[in-house]
C-alpha positions, 0 to 999 in steps of 0.5 A: 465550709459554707461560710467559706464560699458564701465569703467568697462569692461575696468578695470575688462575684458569683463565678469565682470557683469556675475562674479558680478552676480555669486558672488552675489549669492554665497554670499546669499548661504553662508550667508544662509549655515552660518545662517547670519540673513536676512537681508531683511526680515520684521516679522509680526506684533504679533497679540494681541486678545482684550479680552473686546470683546464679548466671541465669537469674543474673541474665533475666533480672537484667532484662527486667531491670530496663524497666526502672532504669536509664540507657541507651539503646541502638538497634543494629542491623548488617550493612555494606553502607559507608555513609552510616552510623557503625558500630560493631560489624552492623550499622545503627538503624535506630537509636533509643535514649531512656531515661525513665527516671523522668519518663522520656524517651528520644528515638534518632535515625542512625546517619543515612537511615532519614527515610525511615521515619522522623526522630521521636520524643515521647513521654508517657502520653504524648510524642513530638515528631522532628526533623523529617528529614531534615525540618525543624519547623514540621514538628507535632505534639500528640497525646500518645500512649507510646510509653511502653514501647520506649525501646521497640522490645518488652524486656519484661515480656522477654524475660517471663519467655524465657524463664518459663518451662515451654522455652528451653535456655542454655547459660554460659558465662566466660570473659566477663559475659553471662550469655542466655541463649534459646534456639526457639524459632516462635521466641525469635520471630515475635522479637523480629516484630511478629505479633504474639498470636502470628502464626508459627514461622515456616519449617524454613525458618531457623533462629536463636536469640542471646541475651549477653549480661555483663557480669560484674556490674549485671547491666544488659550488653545486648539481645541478639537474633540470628535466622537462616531462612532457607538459604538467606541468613540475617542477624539484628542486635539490640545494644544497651550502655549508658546505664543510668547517664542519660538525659533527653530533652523535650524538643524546643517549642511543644508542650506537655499534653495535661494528661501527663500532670494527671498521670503524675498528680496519682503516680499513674505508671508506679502505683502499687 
């Protein structure tokens, strides 16, 4: 070896490793700034849910099964508007594409929502902020460990709750539809964005959260909160489709931070 870098000092002058190593990372920065696929990175395996499970286990495998694989998720909430993205009887608020295949995840305002924010790309370490409103030119690329959070909801968390012996769960199956239901208040307001060591909700506070699984192909359908406050009563519901038939796109113009070609030349996310 010793001979090997002598020779090259000779040929090449006495700083050739620093300038291998300075084109070795202007390399992975142009690939990244031109969107050359990666060429380290392993997907995971998408997860399938045996549907000949009992019902229950069917409803957590499919919350768990979000991890591995592609979907769309949009965030519903009640609304009188006219002006808005419907769907059901609510509104779409948000609206999530993952496609974890490639790890990436887009989030969009649903029409007349703008005031909530910017649309959002992420991958596992960055995010790119576009369109707020409406300006294409005010876009922002950031590193951002923001991958966990690719739907606003843990599923896996979710599922560890709801398997365990605190939590009381009734199971009902009809019209295609595996329903898991639990009427715990703590559950329904960590899922509404309480912290997990908030406070208990008041005595007021009533809810129950439904995780309907469809049950012939054992894709999540949705999670849903319903709450009685006193007497106010609201409802969100989180609906899932597209299972694996979807493709997010780095916005046009932002680069991927090289923590992201690290995290991919070890696996990072898939390791065992």
């Amino acid at each position: 070896m010793s001979r090997l870098t002598d020779a090259l000092r000779a040929r090449f002058g006495e700083d050739i490793f620093r300038r291998m190593a300075i084109a070795a990372v202007l390399t992975v920065l142009l690939m990244g700034s031109v969107g050359i696929a990666d060429p380290f990175y392993s997907p995971p395996e998408p997860q399938s849910v045996d549907t000949d499970a009992p019902p229950e286990q069917v409803a957590l495998d499919a919350l768990n099964a979000t991890g591995t694989n592609d979907y769309r998720m949009d965030w519903i909430t009640p609304c009188d508007d006219a002006n808005v993205t419907r769907r059901g009887d609510g509104c779409v608020f948000l609206r999530y594409s993952v496609e974890r295949s490639d790890r990436e995840y887009a989030v969009a305002n649903g029409e007349g929502y703008f005031g909530v924010g910017p649309d959002v790309y992420a991958d596992e370490v960055s995010a790119t902020f576009t369109d707020f409103p409406e300006a294409p030119d005010r876009s922002q690329s950031r590193a951002l460990n923001l991958w966990a959070d690719a739907d606003r909801l843990d599923r896996s968390d979710l599922a560890a709750t709801l398997s365990s012996d605190a939590v009381e769960t009734t199971v009902s199956e009809s019209n295609g539809t595996i329903r898991l239901r639990t009427d715990n208040d703590t559950v329904a307001s960590r899922l509404l964005g309480s912290s997990e060591n908030a406070s208990a909700p008041p005595d007021s506070f009533d809810a129950n959260v439904t995780v309907a699984v469809d049950a012939e192909s054992g894709w999540l359908r949705s999670i849903t909160i319903r709450t009685a406050n006193g007497n106010e009563t609201d409802w969100q519901r989180y609906r899932y489709d597209r299972w694996n038939d979807v493709s997010v796109e780095r916005p046009a113009g932002t680069s991927r931070p090289i923590l992201g070609w690290i995290f991919d030349a070890i696996n990072r996310e898939y390791r065992p």
